[in-house]
Backbone as JSON Lines, residues from 0, in Angstrom:
{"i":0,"aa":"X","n":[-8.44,0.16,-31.17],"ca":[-7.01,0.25,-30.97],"c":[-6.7,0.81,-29.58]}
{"i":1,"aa":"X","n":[-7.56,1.64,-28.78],"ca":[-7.54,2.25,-27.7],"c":[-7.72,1.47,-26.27]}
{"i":2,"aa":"X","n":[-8.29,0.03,-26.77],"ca":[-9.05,-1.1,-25.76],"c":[-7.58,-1.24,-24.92]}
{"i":3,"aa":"X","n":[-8.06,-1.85,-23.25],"ca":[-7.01,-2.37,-22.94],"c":[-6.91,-3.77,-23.18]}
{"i":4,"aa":"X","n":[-5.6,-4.52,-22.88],"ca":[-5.16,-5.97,-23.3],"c":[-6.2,-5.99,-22.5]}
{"i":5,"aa":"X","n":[-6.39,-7.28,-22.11],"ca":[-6.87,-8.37,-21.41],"c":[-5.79,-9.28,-20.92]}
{"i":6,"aa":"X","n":[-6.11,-9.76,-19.27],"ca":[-5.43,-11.21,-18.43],"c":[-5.52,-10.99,-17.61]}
{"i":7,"aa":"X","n":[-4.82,-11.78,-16.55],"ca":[-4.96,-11.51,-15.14],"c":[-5.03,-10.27,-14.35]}
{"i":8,"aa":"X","n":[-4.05,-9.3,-15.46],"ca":[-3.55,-7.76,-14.57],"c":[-3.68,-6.85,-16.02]}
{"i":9,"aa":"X","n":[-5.13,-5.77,-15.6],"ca":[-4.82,-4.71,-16.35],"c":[-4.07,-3.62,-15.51]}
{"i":10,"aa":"X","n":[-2.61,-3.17,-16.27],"ca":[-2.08,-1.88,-15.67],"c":[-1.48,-0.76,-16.46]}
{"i":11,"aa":"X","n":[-2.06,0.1,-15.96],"ca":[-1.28,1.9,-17.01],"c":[-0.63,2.53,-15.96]}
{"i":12,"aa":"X","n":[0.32,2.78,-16.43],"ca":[0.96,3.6,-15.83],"c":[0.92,4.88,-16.75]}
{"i":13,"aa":"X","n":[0.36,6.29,-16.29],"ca":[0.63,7.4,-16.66],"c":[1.27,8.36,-16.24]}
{"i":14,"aa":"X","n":[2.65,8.37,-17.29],"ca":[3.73,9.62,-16.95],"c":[3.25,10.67,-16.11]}
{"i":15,"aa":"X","n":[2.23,11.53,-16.69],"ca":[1.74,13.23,-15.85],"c":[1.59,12.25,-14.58]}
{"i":16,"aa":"X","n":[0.49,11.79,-13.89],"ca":[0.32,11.71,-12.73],"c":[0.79,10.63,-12.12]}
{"i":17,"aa":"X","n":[1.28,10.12,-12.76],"ca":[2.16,8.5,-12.05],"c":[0.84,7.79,-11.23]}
{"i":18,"aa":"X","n":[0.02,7.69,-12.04],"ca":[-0.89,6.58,-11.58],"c":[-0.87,5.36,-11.94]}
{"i":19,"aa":"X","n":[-1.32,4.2,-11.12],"ca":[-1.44,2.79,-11.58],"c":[-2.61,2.11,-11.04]}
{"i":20,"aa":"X","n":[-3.67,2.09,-12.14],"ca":[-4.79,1.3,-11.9],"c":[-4.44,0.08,-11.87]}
{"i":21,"aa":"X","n":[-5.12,-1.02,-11.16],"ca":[-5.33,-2.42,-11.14],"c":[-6.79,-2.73,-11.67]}
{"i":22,"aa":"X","n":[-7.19,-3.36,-12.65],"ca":[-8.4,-4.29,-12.59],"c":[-8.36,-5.64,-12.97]}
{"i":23,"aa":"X","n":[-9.3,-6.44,-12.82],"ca":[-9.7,-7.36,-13.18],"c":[-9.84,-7.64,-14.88]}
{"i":24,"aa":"X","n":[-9.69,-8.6,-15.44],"ca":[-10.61,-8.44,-17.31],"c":[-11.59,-8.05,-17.03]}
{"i":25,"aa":"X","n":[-12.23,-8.58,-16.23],"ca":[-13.85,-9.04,-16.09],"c":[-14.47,-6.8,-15.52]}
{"i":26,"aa":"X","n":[-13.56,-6.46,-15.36],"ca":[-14.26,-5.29,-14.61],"c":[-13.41,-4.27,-15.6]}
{"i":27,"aa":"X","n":[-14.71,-2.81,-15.65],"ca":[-14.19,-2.26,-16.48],"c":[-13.0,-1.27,-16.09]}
{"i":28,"aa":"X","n":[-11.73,-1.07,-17.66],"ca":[-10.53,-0.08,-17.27],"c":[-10.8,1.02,-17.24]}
{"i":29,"aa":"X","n":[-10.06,1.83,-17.14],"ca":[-9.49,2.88,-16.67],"c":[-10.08,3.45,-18.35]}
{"i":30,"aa":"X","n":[-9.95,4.83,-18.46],"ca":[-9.8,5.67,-20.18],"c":[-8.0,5.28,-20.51]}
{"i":31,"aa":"X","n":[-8.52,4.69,-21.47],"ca":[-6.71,5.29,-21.99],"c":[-6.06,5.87,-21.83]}
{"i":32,"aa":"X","n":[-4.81,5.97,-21.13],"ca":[-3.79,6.75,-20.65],"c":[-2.9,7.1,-22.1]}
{"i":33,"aa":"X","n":[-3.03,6.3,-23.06],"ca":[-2.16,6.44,-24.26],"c":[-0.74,6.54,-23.73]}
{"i":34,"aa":"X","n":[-0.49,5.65,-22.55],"ca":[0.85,5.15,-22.41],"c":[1.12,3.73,-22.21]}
{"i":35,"aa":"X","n":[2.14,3.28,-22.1],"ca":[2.74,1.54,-22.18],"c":[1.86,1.14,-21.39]}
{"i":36,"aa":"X","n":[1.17,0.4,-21.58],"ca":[0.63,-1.12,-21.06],"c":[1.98,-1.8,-19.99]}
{"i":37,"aa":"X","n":[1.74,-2.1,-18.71],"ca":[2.55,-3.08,-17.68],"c":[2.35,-3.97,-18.59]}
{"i":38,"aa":"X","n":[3.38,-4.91,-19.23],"ca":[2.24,-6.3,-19.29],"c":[4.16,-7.54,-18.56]}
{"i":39,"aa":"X","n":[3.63,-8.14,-17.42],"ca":[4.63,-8.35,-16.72],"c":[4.9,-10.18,-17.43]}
{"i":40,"aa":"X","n":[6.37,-10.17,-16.85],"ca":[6.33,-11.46,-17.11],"c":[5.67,-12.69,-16.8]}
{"i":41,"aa":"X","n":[5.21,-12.46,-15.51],"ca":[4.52,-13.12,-14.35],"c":[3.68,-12.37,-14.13]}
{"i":42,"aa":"X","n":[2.34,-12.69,-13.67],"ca":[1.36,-12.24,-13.1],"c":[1.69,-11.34,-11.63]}
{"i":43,"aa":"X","n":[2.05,-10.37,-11.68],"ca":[1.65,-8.63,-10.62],"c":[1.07,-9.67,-9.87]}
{"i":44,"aa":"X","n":[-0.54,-9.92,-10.1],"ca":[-0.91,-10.12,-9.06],"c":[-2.02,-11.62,-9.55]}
{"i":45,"aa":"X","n":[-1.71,-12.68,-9.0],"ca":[-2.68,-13.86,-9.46],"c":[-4.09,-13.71,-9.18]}
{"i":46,"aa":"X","n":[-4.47,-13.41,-9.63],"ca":[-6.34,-13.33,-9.72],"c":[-6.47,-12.34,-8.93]}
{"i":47,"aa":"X","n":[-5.56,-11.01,-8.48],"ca":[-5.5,-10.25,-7.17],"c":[-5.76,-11.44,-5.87]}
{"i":48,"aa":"X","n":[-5.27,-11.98,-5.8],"ca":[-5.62,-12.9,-4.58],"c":[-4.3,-12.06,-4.02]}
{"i":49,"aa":"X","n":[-3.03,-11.68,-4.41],"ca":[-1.92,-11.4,-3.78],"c":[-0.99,-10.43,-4.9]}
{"i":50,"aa":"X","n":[-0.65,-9.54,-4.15],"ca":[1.21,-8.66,-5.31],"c":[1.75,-9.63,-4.9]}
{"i":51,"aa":"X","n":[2.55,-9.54,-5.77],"ca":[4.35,-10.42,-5.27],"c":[4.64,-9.16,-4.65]}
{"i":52,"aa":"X","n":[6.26,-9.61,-4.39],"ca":[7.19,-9.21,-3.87],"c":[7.97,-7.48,-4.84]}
{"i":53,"aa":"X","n":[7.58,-6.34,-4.49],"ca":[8.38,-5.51,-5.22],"c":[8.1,-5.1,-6.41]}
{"i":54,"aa":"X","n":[6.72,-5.38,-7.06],"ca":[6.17,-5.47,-8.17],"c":[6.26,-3.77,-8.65]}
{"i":55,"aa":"X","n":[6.0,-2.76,-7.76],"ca":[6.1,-1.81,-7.98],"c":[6.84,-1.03,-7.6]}
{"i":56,"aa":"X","n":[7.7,-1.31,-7.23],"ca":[8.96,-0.43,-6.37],"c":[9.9,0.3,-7.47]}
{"i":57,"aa":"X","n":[10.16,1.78,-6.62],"ca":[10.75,2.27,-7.35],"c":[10.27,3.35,-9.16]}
{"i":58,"aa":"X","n":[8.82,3.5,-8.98],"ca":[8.34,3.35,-10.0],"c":[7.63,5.01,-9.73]}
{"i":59,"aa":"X","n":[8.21,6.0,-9.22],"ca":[7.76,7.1,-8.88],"c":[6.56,7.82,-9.1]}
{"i":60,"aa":"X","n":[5.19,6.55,-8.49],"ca":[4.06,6.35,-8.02],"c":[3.29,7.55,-7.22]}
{"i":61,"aa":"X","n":[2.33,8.14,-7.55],"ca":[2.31,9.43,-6.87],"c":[0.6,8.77,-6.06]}
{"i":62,"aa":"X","n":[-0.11,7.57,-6.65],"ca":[-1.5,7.27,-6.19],"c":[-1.51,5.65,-7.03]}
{"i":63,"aa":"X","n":[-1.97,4.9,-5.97],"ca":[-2.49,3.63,-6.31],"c":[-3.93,3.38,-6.48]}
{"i":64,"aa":"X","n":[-4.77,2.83,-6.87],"ca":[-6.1,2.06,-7.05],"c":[-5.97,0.51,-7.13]}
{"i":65,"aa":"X","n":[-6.56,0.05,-5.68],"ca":[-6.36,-1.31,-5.73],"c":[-7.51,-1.69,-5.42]}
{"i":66,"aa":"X","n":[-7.4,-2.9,-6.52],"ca":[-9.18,-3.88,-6.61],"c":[-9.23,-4.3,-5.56]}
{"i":67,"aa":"X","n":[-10.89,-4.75,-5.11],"ca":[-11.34,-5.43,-4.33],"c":[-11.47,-6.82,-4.76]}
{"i":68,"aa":"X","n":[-10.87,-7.8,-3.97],"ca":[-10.79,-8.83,-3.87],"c":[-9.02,-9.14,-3.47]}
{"i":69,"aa":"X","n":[-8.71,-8.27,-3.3],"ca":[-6.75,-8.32,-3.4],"c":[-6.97,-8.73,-1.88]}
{"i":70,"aa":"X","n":[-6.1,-9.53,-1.49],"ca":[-6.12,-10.18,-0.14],"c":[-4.77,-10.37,0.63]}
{"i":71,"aa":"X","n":[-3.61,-10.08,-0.3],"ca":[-2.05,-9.75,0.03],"c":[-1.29,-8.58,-0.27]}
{"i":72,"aa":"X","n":[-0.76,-8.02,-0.32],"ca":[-0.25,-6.6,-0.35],"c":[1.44,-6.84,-0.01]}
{"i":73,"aa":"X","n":[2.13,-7.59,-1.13],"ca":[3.82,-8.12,-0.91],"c":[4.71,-7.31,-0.36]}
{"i":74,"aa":"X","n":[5.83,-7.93,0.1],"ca":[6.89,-7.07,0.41],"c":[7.64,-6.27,-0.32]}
{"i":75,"aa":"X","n":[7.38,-5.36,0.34],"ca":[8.41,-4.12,-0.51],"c":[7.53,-3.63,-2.15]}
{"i":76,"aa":"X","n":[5.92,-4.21,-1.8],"ca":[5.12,-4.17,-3.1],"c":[4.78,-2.02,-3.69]}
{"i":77,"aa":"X","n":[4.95,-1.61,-3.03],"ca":[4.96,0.2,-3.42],"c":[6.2,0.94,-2.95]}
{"i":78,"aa":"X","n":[7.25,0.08,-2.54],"ca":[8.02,0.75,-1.63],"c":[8.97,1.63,-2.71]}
{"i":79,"aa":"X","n":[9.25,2.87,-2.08],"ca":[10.26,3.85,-2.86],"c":[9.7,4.57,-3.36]}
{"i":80,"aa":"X","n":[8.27,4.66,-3.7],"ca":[7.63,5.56,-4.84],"c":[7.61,7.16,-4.36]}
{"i":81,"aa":"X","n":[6.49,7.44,-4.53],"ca":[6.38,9.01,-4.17],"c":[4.52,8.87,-3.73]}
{"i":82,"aa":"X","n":[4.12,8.25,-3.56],"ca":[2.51,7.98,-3.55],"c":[2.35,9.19,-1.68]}
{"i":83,"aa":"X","n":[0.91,9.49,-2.31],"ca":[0.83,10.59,-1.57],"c":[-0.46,9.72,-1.26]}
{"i":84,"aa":"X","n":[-1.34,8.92,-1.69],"ca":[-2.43,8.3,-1.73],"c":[-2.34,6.64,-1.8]}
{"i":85,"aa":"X","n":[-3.08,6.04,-0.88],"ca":[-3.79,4.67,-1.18],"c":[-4.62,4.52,-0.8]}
{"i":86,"aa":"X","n":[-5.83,3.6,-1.13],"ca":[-7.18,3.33,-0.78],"c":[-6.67,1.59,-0.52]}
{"i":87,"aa":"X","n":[-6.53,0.99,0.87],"ca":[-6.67,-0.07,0.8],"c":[-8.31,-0.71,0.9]}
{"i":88,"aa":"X","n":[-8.38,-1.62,0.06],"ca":[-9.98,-2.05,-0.05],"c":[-9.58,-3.08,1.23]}
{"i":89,"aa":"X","n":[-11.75,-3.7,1.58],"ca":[-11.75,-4.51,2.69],"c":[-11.21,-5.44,2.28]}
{"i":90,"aa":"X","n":[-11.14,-5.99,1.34],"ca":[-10.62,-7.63,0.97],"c":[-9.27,-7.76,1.31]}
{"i":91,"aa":"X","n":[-8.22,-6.81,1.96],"ca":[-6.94,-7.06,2.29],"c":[-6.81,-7.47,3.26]}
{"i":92,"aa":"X","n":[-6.14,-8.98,3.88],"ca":[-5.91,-9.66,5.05],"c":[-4.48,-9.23,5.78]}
{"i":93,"aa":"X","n":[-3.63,-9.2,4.57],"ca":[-2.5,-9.05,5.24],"c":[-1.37,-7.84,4.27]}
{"i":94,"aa":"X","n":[-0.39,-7.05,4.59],"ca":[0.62,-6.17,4.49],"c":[1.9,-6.77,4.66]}
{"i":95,"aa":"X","n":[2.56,-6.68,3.44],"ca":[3.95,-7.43,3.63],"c":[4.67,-6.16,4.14]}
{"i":96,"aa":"X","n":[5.87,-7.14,4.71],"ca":[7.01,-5.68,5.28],"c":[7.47,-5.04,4.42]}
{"i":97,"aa":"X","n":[7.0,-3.6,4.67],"ca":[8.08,-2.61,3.74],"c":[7.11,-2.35,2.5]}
{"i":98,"aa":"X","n":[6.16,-2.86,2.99],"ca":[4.69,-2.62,1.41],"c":[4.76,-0.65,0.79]}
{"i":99,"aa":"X","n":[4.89,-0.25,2.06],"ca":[4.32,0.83,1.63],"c":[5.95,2.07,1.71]}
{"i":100,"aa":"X","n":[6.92,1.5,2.05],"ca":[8.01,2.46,3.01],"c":[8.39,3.25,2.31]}
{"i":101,"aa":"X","n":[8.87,4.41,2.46],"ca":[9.41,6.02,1.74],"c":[8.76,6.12,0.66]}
{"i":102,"aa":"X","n":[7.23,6.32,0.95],"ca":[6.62,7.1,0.15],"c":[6.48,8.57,0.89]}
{"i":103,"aa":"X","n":[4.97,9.33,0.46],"ca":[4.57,10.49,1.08],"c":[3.34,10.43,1.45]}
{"i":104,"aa":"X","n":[3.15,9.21,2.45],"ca":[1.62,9.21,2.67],"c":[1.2,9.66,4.03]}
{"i":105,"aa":"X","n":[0.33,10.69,3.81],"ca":[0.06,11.19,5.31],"c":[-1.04,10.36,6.14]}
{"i":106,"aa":"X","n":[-1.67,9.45,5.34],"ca":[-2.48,8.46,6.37],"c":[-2.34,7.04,6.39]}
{"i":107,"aa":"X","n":[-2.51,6.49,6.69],"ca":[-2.24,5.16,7.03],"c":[-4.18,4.42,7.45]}
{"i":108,"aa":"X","n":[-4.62,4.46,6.98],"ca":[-5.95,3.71,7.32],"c":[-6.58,2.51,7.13]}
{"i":109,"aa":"X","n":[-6.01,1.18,7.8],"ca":[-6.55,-0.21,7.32],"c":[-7.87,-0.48,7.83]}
{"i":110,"aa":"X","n":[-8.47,-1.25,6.72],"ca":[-9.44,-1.42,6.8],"c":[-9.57,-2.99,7.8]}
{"i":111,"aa":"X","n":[-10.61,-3.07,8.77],"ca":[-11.28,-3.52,9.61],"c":[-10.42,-5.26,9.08]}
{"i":112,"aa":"X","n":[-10.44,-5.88,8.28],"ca":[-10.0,-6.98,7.41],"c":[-8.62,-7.42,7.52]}
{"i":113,"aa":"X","n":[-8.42,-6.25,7.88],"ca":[-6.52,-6.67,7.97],"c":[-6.19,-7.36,9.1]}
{"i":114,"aa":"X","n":[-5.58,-8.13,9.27],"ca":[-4.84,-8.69,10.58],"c":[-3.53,-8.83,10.75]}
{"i":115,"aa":"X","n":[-2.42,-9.0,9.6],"ca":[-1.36,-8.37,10.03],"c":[-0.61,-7.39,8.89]}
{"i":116,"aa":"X","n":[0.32,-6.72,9.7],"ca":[0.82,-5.37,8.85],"c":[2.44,-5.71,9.23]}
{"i":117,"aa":"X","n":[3.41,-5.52,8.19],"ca":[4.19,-6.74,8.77],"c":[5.44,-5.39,8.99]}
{"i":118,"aa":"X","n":[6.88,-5.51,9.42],"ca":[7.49,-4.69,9.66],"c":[8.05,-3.59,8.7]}
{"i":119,"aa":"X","n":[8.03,-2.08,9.45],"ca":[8.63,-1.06,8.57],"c":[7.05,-1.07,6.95]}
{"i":120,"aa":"X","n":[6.25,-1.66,7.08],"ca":[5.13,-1.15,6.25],"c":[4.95,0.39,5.73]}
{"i":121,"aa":"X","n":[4.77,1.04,6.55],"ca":[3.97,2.04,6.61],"c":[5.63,3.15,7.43]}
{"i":122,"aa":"X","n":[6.66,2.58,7.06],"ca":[7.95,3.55,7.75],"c":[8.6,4.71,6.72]}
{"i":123,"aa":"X","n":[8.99,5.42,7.1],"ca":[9.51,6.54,6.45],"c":[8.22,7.72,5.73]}
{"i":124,"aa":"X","n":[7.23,7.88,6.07],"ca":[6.25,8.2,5.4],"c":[5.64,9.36,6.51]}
{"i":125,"aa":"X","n":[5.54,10.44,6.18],"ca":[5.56,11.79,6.67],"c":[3.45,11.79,7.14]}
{"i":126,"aa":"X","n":[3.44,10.62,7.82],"ca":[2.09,10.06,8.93],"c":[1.56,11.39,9.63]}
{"i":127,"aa":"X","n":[0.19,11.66,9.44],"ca":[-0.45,12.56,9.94],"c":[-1.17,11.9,11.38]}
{"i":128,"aa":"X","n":[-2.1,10.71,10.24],"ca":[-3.16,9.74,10.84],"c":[-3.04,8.38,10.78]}
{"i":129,"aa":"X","n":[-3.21,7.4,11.7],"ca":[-2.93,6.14,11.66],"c":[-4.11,5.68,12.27]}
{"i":130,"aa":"X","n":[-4.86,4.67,11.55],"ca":[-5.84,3.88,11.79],"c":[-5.63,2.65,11.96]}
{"i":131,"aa":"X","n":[-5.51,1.89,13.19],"ca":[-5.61,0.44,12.72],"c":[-6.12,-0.3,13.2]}
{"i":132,"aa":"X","n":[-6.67,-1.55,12.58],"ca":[-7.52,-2.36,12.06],"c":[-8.38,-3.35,13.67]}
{"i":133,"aa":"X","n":[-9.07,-3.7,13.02],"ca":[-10.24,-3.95,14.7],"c":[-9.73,-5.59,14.31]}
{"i":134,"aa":"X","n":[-9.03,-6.39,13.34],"ca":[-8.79,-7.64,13.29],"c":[-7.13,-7.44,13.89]}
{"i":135,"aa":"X","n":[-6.57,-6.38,13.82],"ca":[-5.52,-6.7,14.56],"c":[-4.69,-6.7,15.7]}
{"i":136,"aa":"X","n":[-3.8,-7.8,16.1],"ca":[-3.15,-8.48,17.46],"c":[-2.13,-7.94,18.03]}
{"i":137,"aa":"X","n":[-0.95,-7.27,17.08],"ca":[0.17,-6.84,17.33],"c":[0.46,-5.93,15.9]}
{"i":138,"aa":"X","n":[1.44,-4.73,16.9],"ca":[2.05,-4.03,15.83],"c":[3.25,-4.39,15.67]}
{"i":139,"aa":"X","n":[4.0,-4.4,14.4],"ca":[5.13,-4.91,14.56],"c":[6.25,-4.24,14.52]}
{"i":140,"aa":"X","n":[7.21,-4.5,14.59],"ca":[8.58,-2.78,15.13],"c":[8.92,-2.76,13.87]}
{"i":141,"aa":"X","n":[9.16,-1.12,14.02],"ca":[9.48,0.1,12.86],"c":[7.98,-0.26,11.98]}
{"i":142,"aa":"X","n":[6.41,-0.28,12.01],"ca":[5.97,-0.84,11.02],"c":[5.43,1.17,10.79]}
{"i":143,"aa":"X","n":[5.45,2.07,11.73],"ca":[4.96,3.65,11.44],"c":[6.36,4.39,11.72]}
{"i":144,"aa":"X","n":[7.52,3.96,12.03],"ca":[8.5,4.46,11.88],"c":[9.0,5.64,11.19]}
{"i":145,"aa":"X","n":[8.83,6.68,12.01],"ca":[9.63,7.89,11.28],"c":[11.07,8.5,10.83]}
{"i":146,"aa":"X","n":[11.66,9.44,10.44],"ca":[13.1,9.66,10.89],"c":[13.07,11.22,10.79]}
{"i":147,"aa":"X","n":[14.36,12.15,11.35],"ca":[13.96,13.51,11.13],"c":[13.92,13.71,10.06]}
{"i":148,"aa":"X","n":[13.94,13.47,8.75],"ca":[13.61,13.79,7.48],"c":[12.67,13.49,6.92]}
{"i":149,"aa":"X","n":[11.62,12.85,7.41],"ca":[10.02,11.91,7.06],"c":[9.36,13.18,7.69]}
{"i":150,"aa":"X","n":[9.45,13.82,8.18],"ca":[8.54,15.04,9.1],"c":[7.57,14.29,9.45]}
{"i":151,"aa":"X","n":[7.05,13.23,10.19],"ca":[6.78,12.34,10.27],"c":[6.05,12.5,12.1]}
{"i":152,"aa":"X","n":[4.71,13.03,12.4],"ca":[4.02,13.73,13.12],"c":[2.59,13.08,13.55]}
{"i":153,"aa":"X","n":[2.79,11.65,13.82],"ca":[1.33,11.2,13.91],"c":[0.7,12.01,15.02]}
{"i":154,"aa":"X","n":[-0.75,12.99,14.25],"ca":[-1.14,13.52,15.35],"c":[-2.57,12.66,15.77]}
{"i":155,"aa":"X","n":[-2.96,11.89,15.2],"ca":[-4.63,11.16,15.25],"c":[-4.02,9.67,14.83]}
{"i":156,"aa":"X","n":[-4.11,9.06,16.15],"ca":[-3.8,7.44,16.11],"c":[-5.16,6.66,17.18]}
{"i":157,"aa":"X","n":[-5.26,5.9,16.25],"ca":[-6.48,4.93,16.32],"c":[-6.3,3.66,16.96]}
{"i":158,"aa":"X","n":[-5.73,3.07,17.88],"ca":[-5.19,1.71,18.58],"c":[-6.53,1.31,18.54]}
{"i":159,"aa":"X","n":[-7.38,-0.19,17.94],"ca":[-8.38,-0.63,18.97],"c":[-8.03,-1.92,19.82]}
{"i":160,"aa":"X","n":[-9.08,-2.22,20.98],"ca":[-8.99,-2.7,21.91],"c":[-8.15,-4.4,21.6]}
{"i":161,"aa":"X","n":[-8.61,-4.26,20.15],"ca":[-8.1,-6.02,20.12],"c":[-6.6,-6.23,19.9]}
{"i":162,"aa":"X","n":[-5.24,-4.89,19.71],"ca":[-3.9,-5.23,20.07],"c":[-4.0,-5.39,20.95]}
{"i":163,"aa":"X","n":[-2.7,-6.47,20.96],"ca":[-2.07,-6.74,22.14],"c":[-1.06,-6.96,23.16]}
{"i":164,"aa":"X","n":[0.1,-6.37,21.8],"ca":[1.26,-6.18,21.84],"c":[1.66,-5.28,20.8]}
{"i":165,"aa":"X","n":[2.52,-3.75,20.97],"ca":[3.0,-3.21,20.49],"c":[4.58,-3.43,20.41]}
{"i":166,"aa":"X","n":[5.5,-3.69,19.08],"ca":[6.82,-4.26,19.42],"c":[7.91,-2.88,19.18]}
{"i":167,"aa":"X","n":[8.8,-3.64,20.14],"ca":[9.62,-2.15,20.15],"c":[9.43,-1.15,18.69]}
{"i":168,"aa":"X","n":[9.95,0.15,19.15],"ca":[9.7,1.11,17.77],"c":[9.02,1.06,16.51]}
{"i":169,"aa":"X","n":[7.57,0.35,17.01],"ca":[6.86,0.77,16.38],"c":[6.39,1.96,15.83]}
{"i":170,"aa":"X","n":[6.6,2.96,16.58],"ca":[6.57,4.53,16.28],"c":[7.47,5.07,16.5]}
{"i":171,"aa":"X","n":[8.61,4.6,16.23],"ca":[10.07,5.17,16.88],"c":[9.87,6.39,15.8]}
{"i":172,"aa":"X","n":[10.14,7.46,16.04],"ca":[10.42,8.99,15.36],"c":[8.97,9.13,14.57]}
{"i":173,"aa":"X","n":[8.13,8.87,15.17],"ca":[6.56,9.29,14.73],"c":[6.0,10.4,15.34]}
{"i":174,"aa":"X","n":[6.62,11.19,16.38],"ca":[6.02,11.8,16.91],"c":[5.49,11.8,18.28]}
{"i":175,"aa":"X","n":[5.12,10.34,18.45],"ca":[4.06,9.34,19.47],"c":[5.04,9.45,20.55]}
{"i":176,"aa":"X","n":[4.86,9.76,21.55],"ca":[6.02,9.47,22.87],"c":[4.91,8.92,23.84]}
């Protein structure tokens, strides 16, 4: 009685810590949270090949766990939560705009795989550290965007050699001058 469903998307959401695992059927869940089962109308995420759009927004998210093999990361897909934590795995190519915006995440670290991170991503989010990615070309404006209420202080930023265009306010109120 404790098993999780089975399909495309196993997800728990647990009240105390506002966590949301992702797995596969095929890979094993999480322990029982002994709370509601996500079970969405549409597939969260098709084979993790991709989130939609907003799948989790709003959902006062304090830490994500996302499978490997996820290769899209939708717009506005964590935005609003409270997440203090994400682990993006290598299998992520791309960041929709606004994936990650007004949470509480103090790092920002894409993995090597990514190539684009699309606008206001990673904005409103009280940024310590920013890492980004050796596949990517351009940053795109407002994508680390701070405001005076984000306390928002990148002190350890990682540019590598392969941008090649930073677009206006990309770090507008980050700290970065």
């Amino acid at each position: 009685a404790n098993s999780a469903p089975t399909g495309n998307v196993n997800g728990r959401l647990g009240k105390g810590g506002h966590s949301l695992y992702l797995g596969l059927a095929t890979h094993a869940c999480p322990p029982p949270l002994h709370q509601p089962f996500i079970q969405p109308s549409a597939p969260l995420c098709s084979a993790f090949a991709a989130c939609l759009e907003s799948p989790f927004m709003q959902n006062k998210l304090q830490s994500v766990a996302l499978p490997d093999g996820l290769h899209t990361i939708g717009e506005d897909a964590f935005a609003l939560n409270q997440l203090i934590r994400v682990s993006i795995p290598e299998s992520v190519i791309e960041i929709g705009d606004g994936a990650f915006r007004r949470n509480k995440l103090a790092r920002a670290i894409l993995p090597d795989s990514v190539e684009r991170v699309g606008d206001s991503a990673f904005s409103y989010n009280p940024l310590r550290k920013v890492k980004i990615s050796n596949q990517m070309t351009v940053i795109e404006k407002y994508t680390f965007k701070g405001n005076d209420y984000s306390d928002t202080k990148i002190g350890e930023l990682i540019i590598p050699d392969s941008v090649e265009r930073i677009e206006s306010e990309a770090f507008y109120q980050s700290g970065i001058t």
